[in-house]
C-alpha positions in Angstrom: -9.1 -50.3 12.6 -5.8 -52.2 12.7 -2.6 -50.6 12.3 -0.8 -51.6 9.4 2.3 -51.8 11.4 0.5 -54.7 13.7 -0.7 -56.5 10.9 2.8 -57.2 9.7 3.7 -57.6 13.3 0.8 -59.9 14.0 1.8 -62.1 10.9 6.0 -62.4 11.9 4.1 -63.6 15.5 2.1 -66.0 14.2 4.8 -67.3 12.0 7.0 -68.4 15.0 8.6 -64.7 15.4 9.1 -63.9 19.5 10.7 -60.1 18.8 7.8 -59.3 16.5 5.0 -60.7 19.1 7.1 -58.8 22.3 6.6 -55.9 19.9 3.2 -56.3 19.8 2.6 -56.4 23.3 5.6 -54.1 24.7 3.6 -51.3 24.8 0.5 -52.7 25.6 1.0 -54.1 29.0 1.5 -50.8 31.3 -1.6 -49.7 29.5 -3.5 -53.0 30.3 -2.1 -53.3 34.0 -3.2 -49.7 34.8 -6.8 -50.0 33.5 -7.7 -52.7 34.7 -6.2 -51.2 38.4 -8.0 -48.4 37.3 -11.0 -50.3 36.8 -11.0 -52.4 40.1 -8.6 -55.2 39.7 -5.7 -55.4 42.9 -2.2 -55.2 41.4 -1.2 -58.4 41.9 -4.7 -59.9 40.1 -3.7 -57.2 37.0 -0.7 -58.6 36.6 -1.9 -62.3 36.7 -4.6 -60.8 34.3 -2.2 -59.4 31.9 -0.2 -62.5 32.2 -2.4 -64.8 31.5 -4.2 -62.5 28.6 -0.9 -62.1 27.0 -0.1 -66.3 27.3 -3.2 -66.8 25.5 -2.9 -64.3 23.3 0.3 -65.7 22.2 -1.2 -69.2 21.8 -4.0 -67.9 19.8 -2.0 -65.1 17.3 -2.9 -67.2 14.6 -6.5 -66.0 14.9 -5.7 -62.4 15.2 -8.1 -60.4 12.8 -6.7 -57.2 11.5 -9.6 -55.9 10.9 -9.2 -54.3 14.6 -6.6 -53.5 16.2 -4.1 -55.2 18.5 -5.1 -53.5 21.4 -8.9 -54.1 20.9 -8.1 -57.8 20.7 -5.6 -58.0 24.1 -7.9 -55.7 26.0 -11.2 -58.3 24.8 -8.8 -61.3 26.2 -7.6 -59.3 29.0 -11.3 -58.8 30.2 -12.1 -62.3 29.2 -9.8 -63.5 31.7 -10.3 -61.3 34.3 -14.4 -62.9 34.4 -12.9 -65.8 33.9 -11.1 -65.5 37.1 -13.7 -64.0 39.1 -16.3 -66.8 38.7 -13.1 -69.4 39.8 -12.9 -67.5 42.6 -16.4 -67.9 43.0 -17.5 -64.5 44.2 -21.1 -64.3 44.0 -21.5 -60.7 43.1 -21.5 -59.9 39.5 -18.4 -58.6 38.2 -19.9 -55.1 37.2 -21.2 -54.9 40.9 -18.1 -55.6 42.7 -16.4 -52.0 44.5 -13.4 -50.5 43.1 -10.4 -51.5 44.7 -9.0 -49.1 47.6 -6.2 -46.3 46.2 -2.8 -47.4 47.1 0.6 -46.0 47.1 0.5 -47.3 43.3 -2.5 -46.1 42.5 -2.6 -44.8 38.7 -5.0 -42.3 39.4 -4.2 -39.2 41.5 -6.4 -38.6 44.3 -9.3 -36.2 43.7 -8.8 -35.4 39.8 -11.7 -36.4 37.5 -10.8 -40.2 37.1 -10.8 -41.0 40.8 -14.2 -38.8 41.1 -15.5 -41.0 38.3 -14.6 -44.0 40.3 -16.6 -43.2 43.0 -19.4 -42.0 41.8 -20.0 -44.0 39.1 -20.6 -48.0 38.6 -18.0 -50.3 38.0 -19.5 -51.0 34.5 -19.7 -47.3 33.3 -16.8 -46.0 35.0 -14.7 -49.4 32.6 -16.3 -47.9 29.4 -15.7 -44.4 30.2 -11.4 -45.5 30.6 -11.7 -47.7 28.0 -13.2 -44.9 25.7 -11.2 -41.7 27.3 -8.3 -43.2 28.7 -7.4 -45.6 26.2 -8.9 -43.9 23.3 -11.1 -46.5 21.9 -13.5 -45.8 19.8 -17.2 -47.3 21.2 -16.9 -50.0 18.2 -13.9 -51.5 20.2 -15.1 -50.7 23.5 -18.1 -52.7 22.6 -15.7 -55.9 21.0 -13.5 -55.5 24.6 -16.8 -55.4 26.7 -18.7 -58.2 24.9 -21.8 -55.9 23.8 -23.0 -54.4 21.1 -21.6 -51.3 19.4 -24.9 -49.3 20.2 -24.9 -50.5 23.6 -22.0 -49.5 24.0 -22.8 -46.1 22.8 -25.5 -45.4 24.8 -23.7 -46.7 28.1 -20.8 -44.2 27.4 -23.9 -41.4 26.9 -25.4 -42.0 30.1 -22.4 -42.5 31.6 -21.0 -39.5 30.8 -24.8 -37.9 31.9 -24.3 -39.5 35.7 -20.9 -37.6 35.7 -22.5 -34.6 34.7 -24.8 -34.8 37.2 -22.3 -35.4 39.8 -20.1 -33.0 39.3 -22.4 -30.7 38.6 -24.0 -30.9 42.3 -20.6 -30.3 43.2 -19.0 -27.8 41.4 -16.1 -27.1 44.4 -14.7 -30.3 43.6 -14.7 -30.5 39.8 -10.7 -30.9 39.1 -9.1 -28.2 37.4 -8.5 -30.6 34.2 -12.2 -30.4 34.0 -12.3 -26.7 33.6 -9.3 -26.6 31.2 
């Protein structure tokens, strides 16, 4: 659910108000740009991605519903755009199929703790759900509104998700991060 704090926010933005839409979005964007590097996406395309989510955003405030919250809306657009840019650049391989970007010195995740594990063992597709629901805290209802699915699929992709990292970590207990254990 929406916070109340956004809904006021939302309606100063929509009014005309740029400090109360930058507010909106100020905290957002670090947290958009590192999942979707997180999720696959070069720098450079997140950025363009969370540039262009947050343009059109802006244009459409007016249709904000506050039912959700702010960050389930710009993380829907976000992805939105980011398929949106991958069939321009007509690449034939289903967005969910493409690899996961290589780490770089930027990289958000630190080498060999459970996220980067996750990415490569797991598909593009349950490995996005799995940051979306653990990383960004959001619940599967707005996992499922950011994704474009249903809220059960989206529950029972985070369940088997979380079973295929079971599974792998499991058959290789000497390299489950310490985090893990905690």
């Amino acid at each position: 659910m929406a916070d109340g704090g956004d809904d006021r926010l939302a309606s100063k933005a929509a009014a005309g108000d740029a400090a109360a839409f930058a507010a909106l979005i100020g905290a957002l964007v670090p947290r958009l740009h590192r999942w979707l590097v997180a999720t696959g996406c070069r720098h450079h395309d997140a950025e363009d991605v969370v540039q262009e989510a947050c343009l059109r955003a802006h244009r459409a405030i007016g249709r904000y519903d506050p039912r959700w919250a702010f960050s389930t809306w710009l993380f829907t657009i976000a992805h939105r755009v980011r398929l949106d840019q991958a069939g321009r650049r007509r690449e034939h391989a289903p967005l969910g199929d493409l690899p996961c970007a290589e780490p770089t010195d930027e990289d958000p995740l630190p080498p060999g703790g459970l996220w980067a594990q996750a990415r490569a063992a797991l598909s593009a597709e349950d490995y996005r759900i799995l940051w979306l629901h653990y990383a960004e805290d959001q619940a599967p209802g707005d996992c499922a509104r950011v994704l474009g699915i249903s809220a059960i699929a989206a529950r029972v992709r985070l369940h088997r998700a979380r079973r295929r990292l079971e599974v792998v970590l499991r058959a290789h207990p000497a390299s489950v991060p310490a985090e893990v254990l905690s």
